[in-house]
C-alpha positions in Angstrom: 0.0 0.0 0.0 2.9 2.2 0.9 4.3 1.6 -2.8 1.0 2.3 -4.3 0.7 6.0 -2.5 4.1 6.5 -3.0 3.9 5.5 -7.1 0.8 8.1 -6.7 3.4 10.6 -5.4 5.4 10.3 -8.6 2.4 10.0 -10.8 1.5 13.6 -9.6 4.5 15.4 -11.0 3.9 14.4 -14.1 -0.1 15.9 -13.9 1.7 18.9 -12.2 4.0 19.8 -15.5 0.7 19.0 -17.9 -1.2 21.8 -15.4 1.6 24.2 -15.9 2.1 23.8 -19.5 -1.7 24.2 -19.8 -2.0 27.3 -17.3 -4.3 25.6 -15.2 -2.7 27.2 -11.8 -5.2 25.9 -9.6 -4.5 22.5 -10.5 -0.9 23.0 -10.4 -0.8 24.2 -7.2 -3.2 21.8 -5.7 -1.0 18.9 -7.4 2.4 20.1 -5.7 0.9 21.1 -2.4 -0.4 17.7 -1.7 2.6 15.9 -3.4 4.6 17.7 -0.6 2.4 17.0 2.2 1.6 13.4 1.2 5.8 13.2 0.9 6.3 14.8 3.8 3.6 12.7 6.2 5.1 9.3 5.0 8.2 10.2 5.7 9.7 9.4 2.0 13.4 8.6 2.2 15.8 11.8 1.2 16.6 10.3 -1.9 13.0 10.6 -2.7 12.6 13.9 -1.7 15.5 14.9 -3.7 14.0 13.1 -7.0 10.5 14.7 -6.8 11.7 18.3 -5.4 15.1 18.4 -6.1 17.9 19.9 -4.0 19.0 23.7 -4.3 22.3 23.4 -2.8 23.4 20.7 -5.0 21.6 22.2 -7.8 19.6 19.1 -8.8 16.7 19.8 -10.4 13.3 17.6 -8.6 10.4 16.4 -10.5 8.8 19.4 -9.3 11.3 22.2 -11.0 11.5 24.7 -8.9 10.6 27.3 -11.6 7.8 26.2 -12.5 6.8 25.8 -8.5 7.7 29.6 -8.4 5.7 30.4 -11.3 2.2 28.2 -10.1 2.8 30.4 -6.8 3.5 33.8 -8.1 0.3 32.9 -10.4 -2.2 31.6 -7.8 -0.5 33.8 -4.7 0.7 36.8 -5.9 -1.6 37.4 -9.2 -4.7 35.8 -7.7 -4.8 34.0 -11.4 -6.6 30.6 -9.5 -10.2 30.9 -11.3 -11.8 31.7 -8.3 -12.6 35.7 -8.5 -16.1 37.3 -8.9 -18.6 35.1 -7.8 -20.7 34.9 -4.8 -20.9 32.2 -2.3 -24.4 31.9 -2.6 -24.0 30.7 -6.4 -21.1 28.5 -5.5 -23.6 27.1 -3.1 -26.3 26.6 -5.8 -24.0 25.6 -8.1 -22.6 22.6 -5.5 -26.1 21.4 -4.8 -27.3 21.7 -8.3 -24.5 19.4 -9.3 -23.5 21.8 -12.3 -20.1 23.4 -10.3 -17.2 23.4 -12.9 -14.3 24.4 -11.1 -12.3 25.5 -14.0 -14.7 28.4 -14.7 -15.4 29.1 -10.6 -14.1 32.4 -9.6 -14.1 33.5 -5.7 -15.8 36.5 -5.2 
C-alpha cells in the first residue's frame, strides 16, 4: 500500500508539469501542495525527496522544477490567477447542490 501511494506521489509530477504547461494554476498548485504533504507525512526517504523536489544546494533539479513551482505560486498567490474571483458564495452554493459546479470556470468573489 505504501508503494501504491508513493507510485501516486510520482504520478503527480507528471499531472503537475501538464497543469503548468496548460496554465491551469489551480490545479498545479493543488498537485504540488499535496505531493509535498503526502511526501512529507510518509516520511519518503531523502533520496525521494531529492527526485521529486530536487535539491538547491546541489543544484539538482526535482520532478517538481522549482521554476515552474515559483511560477504556479507567483500565479495563484501573488496574481490571484486561481479561477476563483467574482462570484458569490451563494451561487457557489447553488451551483454545488445543483450538481453543475465546474471548477475550472469558478471564480471567488
Amino acid at each position: 500500500m505504501i508503494k501504491d501511494v508513493r507510485k501516486e506521489v510520482f504520478k503527480t509530477a507528471d499531472h503537475f508539469t501538464r497543469c503548468v504547461r496548460k496554465k491551469d494554476w489551480l490545479s498545479a498548485k493543488a498537485d504540488y501542495d499535496n505531493a509535498r504533504t503526502v511526501a512529507v507525512f510518509m516520511k519518503l526517504p531523502e533520496a525521494d525527496m531529492i527526485e521529486l523536489f530536487g535539491d538547491q544546494e546541489n543544484e539538482i533539479q526535482g520532478l517538481f522544477p522549482i521554476e515552474m513551482v515559483q511560477q504556479v505560486f507567483y500565479e495563484t498567490v501573488v496574481k490571484g490567477n486561481s479561477d476563483w474571483r467574482n462570484r458569490s458564495f451563494e451561487e457557489f452554493r447553488r451551483g454545488l447542490q445543483a450538481g453543475t459546479l465546474n471548477l475550472k470556470r469558478w471564480q471567488q468573489g
